[in-house]
C-alpha positions as CSV (number, residue, x, y, z in Angstrom):
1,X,26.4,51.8,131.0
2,X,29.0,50.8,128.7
3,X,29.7,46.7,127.8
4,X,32.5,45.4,126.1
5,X,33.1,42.7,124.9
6,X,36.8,40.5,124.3
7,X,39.5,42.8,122.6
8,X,36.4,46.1,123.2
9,X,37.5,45.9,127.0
10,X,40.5,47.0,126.2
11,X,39.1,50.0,124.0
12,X,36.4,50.7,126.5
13,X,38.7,50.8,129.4
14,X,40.1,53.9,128.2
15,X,37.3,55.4,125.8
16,X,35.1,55.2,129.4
17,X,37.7,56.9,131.5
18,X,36.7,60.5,132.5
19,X,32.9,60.5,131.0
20,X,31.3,61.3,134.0
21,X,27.8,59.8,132.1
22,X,29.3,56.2,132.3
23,X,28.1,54.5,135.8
24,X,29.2,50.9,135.4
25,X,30.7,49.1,132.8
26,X,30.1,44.9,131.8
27,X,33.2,43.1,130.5
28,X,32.0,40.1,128.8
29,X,34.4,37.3,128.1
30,X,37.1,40.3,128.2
31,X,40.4,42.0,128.3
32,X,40.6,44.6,131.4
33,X,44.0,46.3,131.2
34,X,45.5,48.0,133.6
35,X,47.3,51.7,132.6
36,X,50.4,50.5,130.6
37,X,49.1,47.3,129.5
38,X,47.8,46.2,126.0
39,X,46.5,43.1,124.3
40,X,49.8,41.9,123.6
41,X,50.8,42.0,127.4
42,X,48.0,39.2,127.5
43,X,48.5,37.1,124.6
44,X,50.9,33.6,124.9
45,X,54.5,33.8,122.7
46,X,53.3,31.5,120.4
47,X,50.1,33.1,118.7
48,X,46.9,30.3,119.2
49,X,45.7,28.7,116.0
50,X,42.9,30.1,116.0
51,X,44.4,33.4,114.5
52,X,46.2,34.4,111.5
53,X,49.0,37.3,111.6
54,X,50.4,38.8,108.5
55,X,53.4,40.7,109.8
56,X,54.0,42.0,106.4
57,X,50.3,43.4,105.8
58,X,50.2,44.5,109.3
59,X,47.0,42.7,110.0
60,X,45.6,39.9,112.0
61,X,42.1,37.8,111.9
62,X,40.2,35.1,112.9
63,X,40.9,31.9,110.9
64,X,37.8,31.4,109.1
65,X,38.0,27.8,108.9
66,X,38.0,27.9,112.9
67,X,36.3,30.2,113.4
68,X,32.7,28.5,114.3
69,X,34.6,26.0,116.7
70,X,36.2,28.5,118.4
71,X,34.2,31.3,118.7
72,X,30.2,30.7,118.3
73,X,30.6,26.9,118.7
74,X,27.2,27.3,120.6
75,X,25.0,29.4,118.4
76,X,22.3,27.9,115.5
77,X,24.2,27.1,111.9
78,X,22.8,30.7,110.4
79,X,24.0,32.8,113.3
80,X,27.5,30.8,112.9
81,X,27.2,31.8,108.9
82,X,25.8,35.3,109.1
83,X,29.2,35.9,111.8
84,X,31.7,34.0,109.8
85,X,30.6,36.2,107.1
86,X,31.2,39.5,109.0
87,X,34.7,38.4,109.8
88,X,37.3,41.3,108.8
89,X,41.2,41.8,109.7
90,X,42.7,44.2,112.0
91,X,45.6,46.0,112.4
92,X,48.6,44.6,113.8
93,X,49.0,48.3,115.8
94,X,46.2,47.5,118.4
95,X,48.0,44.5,119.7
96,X,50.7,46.8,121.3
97,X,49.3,50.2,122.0
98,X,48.9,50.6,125.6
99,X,46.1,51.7,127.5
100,X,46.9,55.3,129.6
101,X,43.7,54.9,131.7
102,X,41.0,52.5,133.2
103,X,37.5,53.3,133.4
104,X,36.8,50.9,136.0
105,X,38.9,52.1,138.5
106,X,36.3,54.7,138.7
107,X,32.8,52.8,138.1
108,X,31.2,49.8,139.4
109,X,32.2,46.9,137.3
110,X,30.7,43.6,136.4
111,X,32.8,41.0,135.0
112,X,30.7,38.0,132.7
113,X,32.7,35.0,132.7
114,X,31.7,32.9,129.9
115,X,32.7,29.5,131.2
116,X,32.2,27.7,127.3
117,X,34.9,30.0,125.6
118,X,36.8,28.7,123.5
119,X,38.5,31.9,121.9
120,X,39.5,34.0,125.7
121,X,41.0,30.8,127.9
122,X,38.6,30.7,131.0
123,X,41.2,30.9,133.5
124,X,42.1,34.0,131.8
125,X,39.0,35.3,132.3
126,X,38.5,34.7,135.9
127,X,42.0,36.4,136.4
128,X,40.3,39.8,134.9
129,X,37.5,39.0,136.6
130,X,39.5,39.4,139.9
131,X,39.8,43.4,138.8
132,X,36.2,44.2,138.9
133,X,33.6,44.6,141.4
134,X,31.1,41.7,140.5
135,X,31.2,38.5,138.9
136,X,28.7,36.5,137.1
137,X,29.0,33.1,134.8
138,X,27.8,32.6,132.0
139,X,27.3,28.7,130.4
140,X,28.1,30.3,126.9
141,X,30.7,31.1,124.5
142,X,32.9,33.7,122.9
143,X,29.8,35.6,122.1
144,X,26.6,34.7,125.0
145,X,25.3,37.6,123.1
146,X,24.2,35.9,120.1
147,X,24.1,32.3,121.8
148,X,21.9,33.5,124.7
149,X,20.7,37.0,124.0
150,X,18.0,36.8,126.7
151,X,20.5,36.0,129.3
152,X,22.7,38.7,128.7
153,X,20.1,41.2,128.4
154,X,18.4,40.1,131.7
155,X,22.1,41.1,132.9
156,X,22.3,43.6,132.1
157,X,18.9,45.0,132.8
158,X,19.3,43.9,136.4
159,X,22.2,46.2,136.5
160,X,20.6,49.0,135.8
């Protein structure tokens, strides 16, 4: 079982494709490309405030300073710190390389729509949700894995 998680789905869609190991994958609060499509086929023209791009480093991030409202706005104050602290840039490059397959074409699928999210617009995610083979909601935000751990892994488990 692979799951992915936001920006991951995109990764996973591809890194999954062809391992015959890999029976069903769990997109949570997630990108799930078709072949040809990247992140930036899904992001607005005007970048959200919530993220900083340095065209001339080459690199984009989480603003720090928003980044506990918009992204673990439901987790305890020393999960919130322990994440913020964890925070690092990434290259401009993933935002427009395009994925050439899509793992779950192939495998069962299970979509986790985190209806709280603040970072991945909920409408958005219900849209990718329409791609895979199961749906299940999730009162949680950006990351249900460190605001509800239990839940997720009771998910997941029952997937198995």
């Amino acid at each position: 079982m692979v799951v992915a998680h936001s920006y991951g789905g995109i990764v996973a869609a591809e890194a999954a494709a062809g391992v015959e190991a890999v029976r069903h994958m769990v997109l949570v609060s997630s990108y799930l490309p078709e072949p040809g499509e990247s992140l930036s086929t899904f992001g607005a023209h005007v970048p959200p405030p919530f993220l900083d791009f340095d065209p001339d480093g080459g690199t984009f991030g989480a603003r720090p300073e928003l980044f506990a409202e918009t992204f673990v706005q439901d987790c305890p104050p020393d999960l919130v710190r322990d994440a913020a602290a964890r925070l690092v840039r990434q290259t401009l490059a993933v935002t427009g390389q395009p994925v050439r397959a899509a793992a779950w074409h192939d495998v069962s699928t299970t979509y986790m729509v985190c209806t709280e999210d603040r970072g991945t617009p909920v409408a958005a995610q219900r849209e990718f949700s329409r791609r895979a083979g199961k749906v299940v909601e999730v009162e949680a935000g950006h990351h249900p894995f460190l605001s509800q751990p239990e839940a997720v892994a009771d998910i997941v488990r029952h997937l198995s």
